[in-house]
N, C-alpha and C positions, 0 to 999 in steps of 0.2 A: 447202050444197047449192044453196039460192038464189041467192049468187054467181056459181056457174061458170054457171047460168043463164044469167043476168042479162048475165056477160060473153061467152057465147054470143052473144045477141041480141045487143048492144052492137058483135061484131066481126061479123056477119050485116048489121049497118045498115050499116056505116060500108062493107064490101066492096061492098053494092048502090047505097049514095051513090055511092062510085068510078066503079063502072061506070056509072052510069047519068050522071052526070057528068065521065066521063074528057076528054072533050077541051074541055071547059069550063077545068077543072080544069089538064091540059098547057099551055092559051097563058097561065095566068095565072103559071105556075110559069116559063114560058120568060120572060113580059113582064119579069119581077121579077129573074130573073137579067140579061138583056140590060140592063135599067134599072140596077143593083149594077156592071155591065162596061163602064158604058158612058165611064167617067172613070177616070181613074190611081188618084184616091181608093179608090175601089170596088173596083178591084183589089189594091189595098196591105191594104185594110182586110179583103177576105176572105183572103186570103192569112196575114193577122195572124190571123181567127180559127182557118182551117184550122189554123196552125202550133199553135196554144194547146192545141187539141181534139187534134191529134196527142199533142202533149206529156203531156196530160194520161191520156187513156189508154195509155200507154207506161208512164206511173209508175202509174197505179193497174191494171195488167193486166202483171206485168213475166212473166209465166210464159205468158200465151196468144204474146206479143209475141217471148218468148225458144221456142216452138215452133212460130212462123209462121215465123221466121228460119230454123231449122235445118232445117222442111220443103222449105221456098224453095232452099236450098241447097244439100238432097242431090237436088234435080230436077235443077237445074243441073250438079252434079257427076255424077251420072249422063249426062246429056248428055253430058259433055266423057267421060268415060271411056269411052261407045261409041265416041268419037269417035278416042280413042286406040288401043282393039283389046279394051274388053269391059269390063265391070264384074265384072272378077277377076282374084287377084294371077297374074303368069306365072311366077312362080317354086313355088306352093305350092296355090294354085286357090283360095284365100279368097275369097267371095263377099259380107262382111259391108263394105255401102257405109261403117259406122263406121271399117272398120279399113282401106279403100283410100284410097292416095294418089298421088299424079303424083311417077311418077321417072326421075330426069337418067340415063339410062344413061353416058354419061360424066362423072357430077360436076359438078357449077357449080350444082346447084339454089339452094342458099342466097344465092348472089351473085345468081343472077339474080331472086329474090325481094324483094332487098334492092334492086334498080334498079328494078325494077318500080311503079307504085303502084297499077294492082288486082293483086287476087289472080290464081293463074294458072289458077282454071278458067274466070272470066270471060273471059280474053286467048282462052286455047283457043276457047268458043264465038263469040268475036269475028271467028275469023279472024285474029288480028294474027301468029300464031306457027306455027312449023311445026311438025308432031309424029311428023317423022323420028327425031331421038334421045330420042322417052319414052316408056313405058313402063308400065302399072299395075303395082303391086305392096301387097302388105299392108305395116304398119307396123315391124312386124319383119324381112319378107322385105328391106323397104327399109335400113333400119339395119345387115343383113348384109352388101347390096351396099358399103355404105358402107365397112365395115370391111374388105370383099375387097379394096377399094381403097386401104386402108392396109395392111395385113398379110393377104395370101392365107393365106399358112401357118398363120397364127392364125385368122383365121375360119374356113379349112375344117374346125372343129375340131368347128362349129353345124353342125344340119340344122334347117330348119322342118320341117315337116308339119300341114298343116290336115286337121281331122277333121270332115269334114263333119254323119256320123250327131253327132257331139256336140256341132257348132255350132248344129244344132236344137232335138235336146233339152232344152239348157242344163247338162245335167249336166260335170261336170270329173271327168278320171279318178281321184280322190280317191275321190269321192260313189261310186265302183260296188261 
């Protein structure tokens, strides 16, 4: 109990030290970086430890680091999919951003994947590409078009349907 005290008062000092010495405090913090900047040395060398400190909590945090990623880049993919015509499939109404993907209405996605070196939702938000022939679709509704494209008569054989009431729920028509 006397701890959390203890470390009460302790973060109460140290907040009224700040303020009551903030801009004492800022030109010393600017002198000290400007000083570290001010030689190629000083730049290599923070640079060196930036990189180490990155690396380091990358490996001792590989789950915070593998869900800043994945948040980071369903923002972006969200972006790019407004940007195409909605964040949901047009074939089936899927709205689950896991299961949308960017599709080549006439084929070539894979080659153009393959020339590419970013990915194509970064190109999309980039501007570099035009997004006359694409398309959202789900992962399945996607792999159907594929296969229309090989064999109509065989594909037409699939229907999707996305069920929306039981993409929320979670339940699968088994479980009812």
């Amino acid at each position: 109990h006397s701890k959390k005290f203890k470390m009460k008062d302790k973060k109460e000092y140290y907040r009224n030290y700040y303020k009551n010495n903030k801009k004492r405090i800022q030109e010393k913090q600017k002198a000290l970086y400007l000083l570290k900047r001010s030689t190629n040395e000083g730049v290599e060398e923070h640079r060196k430890k930036c990189s180490e400190h990155t690396r380091n909590y990358r490996k001792n945090n590989p789950e915070k680091v593998r869900e800043t990623r994945k948040s980071q880049y369903n923002k972006r993919k969200n972006k790019a999919l407004e940007l195409i015509g909605g964040c949901f499939c047009v074939y089936c109404g899927c709205d689950e951003i896991d299961f949308l993907e960017i599709n080549h209405k006439k084929g070539g996605g894979c080659q153009e994947r393959k020339s590419r070196k970013s990915n194509m939702v970064d190109i999309i938000l980039s501007g570099e590409r035009c997004l006359d022939d694409l398309e959202v679709s789900c992962r399945i509704c996607n792999n159907l078009h594929y296969l229309m494209m090989k064999n109509t008569i065989q594909a037409k054989r699939f229907v999707v349907k996305w069920d929306a009431i039981h993409a929320k729920t979670g339940k699968t028509y088994n479980e009812e």
